[in-house]
C-alpha positions as CSV (number, residue, x, y, z in Angstrom):
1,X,117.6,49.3,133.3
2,X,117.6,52.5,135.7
3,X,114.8,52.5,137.9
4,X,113.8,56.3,136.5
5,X,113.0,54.2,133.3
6,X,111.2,51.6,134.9
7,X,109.2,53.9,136.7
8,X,108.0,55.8,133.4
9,X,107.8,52.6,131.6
10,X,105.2,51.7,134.3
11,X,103.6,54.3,134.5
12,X,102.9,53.8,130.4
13,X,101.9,50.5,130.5
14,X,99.3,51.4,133.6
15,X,98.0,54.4,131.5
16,X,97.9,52.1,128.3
17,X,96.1,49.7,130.2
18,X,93.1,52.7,131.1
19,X,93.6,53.8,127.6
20,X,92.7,50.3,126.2
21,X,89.6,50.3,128.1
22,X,88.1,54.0,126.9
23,X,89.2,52.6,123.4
24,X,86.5,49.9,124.2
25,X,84.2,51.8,125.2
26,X,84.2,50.8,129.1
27,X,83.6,53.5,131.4
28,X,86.1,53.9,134.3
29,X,85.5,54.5,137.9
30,X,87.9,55.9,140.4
31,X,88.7,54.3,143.9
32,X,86.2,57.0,145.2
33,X,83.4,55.8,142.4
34,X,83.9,59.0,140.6
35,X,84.1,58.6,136.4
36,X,87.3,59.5,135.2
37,X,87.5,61.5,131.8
38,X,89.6,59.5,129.2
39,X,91.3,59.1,127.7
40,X,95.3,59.9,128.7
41,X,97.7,61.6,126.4
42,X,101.3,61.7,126.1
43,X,102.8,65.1,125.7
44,X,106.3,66.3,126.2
45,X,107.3,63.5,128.4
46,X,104.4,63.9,130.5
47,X,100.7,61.5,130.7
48,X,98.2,63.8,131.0
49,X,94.3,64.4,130.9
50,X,92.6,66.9,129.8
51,X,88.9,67.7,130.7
52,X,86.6,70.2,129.1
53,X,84.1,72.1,130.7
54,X,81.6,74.9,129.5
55,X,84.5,77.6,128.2
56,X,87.6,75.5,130.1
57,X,89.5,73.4,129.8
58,X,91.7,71.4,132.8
59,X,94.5,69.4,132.4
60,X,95.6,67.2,134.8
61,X,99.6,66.2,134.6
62,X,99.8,61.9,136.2
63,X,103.5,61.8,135.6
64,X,106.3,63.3,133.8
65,X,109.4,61.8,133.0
66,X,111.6,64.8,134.1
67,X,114.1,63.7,137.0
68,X,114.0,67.5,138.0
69,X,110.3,67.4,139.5
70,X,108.5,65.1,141.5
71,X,105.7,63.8,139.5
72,X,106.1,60.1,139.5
73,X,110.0,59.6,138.9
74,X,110.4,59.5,142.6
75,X,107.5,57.3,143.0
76,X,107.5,54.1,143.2
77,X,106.3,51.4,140.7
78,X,104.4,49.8,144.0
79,X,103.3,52.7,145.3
80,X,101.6,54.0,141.8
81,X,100.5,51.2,140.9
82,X,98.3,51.2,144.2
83,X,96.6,54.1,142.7
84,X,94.3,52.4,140.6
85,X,94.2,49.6,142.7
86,X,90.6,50.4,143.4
87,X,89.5,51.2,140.1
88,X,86.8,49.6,138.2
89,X,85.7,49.4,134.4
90,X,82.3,48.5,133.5
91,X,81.1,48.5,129.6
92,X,78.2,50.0,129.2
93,X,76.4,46.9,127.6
94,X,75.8,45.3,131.5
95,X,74.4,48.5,132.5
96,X,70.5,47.5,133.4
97,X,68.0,50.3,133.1
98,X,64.9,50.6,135.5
């Protein structure tokens, strides 16, 4: 296998993984503690999120398998996979109220 296919096929399973977890209903927390929207969508090659705000919406491109740009094809599977090294998933049933 080329690595440009084992790089998106990485980035797939990592976003599958998140993906998963929303499905679940576990929130999930960035390495910085923020909440991340879920969940990710493929569309046209690309794993994307989209968040919506009061008459917006965002979307936020994670990769795109498109040799021609840099977003994630000339990344390595090490190195994105130590972007959600420091994530966390909780489910909302262990969250204790006051």
């Amino acid at each position: 296998m080329n690595i440009y296919k084992a790089r998106w096929r990485n980035a797939l399973r990592q976003h599958a993984k998140l993906n998963h977890l929303y499905k679940k209903g576990y929130m999930v927390f960035d390495s910085t503690g923020e909440q991340m929207d879920g969940p990710f969508i493929l569309e046209n090659n690309k794993i994307i999120q989209k968040h919506e705000s009061p008459g917006h919406t965002f979307t936020w491109m994670w990769f795109e398998n498109n040799k021609e740009m840099d977003h994630g094809l000339y990344t390595t599977i090490k190195e994105y996979n130590q972007r959600f090294a420091g994530y966390k998933a909780v489910h909302p049933k262990h969250i204790q109220t006051l």
